[in-house]
C-alpha positions in Angstrom: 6.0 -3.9 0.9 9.8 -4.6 0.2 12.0 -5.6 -2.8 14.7 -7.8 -2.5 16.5 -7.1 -5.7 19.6 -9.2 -4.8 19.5 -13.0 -3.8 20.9 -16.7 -3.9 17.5 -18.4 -3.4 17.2 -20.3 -6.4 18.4 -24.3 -5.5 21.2 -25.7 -6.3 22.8 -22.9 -8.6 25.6 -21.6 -6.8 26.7 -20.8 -3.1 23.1 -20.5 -1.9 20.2 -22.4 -1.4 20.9 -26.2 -0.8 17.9 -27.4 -1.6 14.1 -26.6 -3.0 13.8 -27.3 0.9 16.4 -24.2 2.1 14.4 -22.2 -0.7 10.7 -22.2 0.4 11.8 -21.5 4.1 14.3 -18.2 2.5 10.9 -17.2 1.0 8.5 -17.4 3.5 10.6 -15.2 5.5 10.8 -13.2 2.9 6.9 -12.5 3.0 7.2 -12.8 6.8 9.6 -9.6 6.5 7.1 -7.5 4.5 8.7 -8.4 0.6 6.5 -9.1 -1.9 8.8 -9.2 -4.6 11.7 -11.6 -5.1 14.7 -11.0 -8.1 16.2 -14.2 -7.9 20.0 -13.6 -9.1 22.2 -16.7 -9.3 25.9 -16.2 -10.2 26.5 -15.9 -13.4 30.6 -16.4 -14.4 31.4 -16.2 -18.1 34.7 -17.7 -17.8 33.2 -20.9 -16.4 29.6 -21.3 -18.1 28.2 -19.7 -21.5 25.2 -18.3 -21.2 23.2 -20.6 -23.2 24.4 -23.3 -20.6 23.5 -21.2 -17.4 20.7 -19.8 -18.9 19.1 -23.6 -19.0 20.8 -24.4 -15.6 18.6 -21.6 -14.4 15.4 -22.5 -16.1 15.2 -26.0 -14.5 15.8 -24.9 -11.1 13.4 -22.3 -11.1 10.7 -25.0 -12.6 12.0 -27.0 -9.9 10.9 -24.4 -7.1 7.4 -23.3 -8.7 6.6 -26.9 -8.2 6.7 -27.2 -5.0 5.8 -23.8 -4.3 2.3 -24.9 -5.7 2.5 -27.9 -4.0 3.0 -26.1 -0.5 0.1 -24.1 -1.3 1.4 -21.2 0.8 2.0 -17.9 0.0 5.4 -16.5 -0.9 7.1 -13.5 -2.9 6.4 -12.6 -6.7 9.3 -14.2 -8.2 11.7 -12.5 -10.7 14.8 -14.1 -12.7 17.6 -12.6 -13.0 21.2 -13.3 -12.5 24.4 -11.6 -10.4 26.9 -11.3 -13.6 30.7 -11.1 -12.8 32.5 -8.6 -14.8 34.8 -10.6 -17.3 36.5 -8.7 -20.4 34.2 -10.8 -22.5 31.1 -9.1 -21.6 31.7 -5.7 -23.1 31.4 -7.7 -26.5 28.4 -9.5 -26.1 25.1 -9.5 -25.9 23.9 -9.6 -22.2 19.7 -9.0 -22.5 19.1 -12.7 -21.4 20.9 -12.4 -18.3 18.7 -8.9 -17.6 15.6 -9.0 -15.3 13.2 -10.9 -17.2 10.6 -8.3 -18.9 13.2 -5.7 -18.5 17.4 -4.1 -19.8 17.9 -4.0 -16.2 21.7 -6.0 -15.2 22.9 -6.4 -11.9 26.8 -6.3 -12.5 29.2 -7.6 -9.8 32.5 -6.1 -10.1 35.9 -7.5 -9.4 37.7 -7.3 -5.7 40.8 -5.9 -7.4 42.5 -2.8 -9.0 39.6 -0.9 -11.0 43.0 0.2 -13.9 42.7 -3.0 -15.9 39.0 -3.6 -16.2 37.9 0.1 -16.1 37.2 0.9 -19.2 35.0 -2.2 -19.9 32.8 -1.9 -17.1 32.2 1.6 -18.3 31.3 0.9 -21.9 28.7 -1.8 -20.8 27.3 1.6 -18.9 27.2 3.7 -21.3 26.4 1.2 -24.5 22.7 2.1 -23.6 21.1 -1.7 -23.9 21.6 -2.8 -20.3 20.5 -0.4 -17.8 23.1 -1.5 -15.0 23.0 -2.2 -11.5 26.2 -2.5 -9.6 25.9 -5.2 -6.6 26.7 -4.1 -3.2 29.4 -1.5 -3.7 29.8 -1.0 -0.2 31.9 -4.1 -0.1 34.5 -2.7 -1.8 35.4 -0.3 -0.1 38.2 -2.9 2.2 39.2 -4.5 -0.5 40.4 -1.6 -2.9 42.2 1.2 -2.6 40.0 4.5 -1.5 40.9 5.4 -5.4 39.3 2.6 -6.7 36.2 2.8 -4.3 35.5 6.3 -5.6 35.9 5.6 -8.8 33.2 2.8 -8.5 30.5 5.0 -6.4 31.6 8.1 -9.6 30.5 5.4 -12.6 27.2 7.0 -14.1 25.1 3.6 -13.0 22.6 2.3 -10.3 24.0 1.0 -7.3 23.1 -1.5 -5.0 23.8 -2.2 -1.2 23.4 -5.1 1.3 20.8 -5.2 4.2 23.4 -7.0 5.7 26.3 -4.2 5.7 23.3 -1.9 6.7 22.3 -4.5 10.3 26.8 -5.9 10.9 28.8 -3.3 9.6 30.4 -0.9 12.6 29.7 2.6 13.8 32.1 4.6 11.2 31.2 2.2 8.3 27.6 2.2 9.1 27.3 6.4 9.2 29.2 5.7 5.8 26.4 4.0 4.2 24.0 5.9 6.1 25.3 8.9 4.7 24.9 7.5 0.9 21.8 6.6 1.7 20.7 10.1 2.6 22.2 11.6 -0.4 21.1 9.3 -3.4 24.7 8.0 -3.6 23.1 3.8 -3.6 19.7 3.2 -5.5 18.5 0.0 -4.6 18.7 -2.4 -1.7 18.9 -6.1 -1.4 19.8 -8.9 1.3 22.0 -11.1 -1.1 20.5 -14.3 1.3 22.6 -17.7 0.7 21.0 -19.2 3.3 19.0 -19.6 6.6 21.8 -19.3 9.1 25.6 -17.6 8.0 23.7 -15.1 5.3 20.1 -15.3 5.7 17.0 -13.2 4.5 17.6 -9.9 6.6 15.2 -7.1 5.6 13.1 -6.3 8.8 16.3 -5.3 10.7 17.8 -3.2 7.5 14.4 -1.7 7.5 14.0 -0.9 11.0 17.9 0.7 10.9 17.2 2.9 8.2 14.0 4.3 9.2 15.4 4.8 12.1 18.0 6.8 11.1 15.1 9.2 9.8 15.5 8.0 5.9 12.1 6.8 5.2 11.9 8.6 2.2 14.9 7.6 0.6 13.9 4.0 1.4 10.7 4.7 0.0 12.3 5.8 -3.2 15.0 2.9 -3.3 11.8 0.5 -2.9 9.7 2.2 -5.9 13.1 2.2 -8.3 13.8 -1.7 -7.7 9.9 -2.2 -8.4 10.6 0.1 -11.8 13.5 -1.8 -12.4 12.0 -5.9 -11.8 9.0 -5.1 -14.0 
């Protein structure tokens, strides 16, 4: 059974789910695809929300989704809350355990799509503070929007990081043996469909699965499902 460590399922937080609707059908294909654990991660940006606010937000859709999961009756997913926090200046100064993985220090961190010189040092000392162990979200998607630089500077930082079943299935032949090739040496930790919804950027594990496995790197996706299982308590 599968992880997904990375998601917009929760309703009505952010650019995913629509509707409690949209999010029972996002997780029974999730248990359709083989995942029996779900970290539900909702964009978190500090600039726009406090934490106390989102935090809230967060709580009332996710009673909102339990209800009806019950009422449904079917199965689905373990559930896990969490958030996707976008890297602000801000955060190096604050305390950031409620936005962690429930029941855990574990913080998926989404970095900016810019220059790494200005923010560099931040990101790093939320690293290396030692209360958050952090997760970087899909670092493969930076590497088109920085400079190669900046891209190696990201995969260097002494974190986790996470990548995309959906980079894994779309992405072309060069970029593909890219990832494959991180994959096969330990370079990305942790994998994750980072869903929004049923159509555009749905749940996507069976084909990421298939992919990898057939690439020969069934152990290594063994290990990056036991670490995100580790890491979501």
């Amino acid at each position: 059974m599968y992880i997904d460590f990375h998601c917009h399922i929760l309703p009505q937080m952010d650019d995913g789910s629509e509707s409690v609707e949209m999010s029972l059908e996002m997780l029974r294909r999730e248990m359709e695809q083989g995942v029996d654990r779900v970290v539900l991660t909702p964009h978190f940006y500090r600039h726009r929300e406090d934490q106390r606010s989102f935090l809230a937000r967060r709580q009332r859709a996710y009673d909102k989704l339990r209800r009806a999961m019950d009422a449904d009756g079917g199965s689905f997913p373990e559930l896990r809350l969490g958030a996707e926090v976008a890297m602000t200046k801000q955060l190096r100064f604050e305390d950031l355990s409620a936005l962690c993985i429930q029941g855990t220090n574990t913080l998926l961190l989404e970095l900016p799509f810019e220059s790494m010189g200005s923010w560099y040092g931040d990101v790093r000392a939320i690293i290396e503070r030692n209360t958050e162990r952090v997760v970087l979200a899909h670092v493969e998607r930076f590497r088109d929007s920085l400079k190669k630089k900046d891209h190696e500077e990201i995969m260097a930082l002494p974190c986790l990081k996470q990548i995309n079943t959906s980079s894994v299935i779309s992405d072309g032949f060069f970029r593909r043996r890219q990832l494959m090739k991180w994959v096969e040496n330990g370079d990305v930790h942790i994998i994750g469909t980072d869903a929004h919804n049923l159509t555009s950027r749905p749940v996507d594990m069976r084909s990421a699965v298939k992919i990898i496995k057939e690439k020969g790197y069934s152990a290594q996706l063994k290990d990056m499902v036991e670490r995100a299982r580790k890491l979501s308590g």
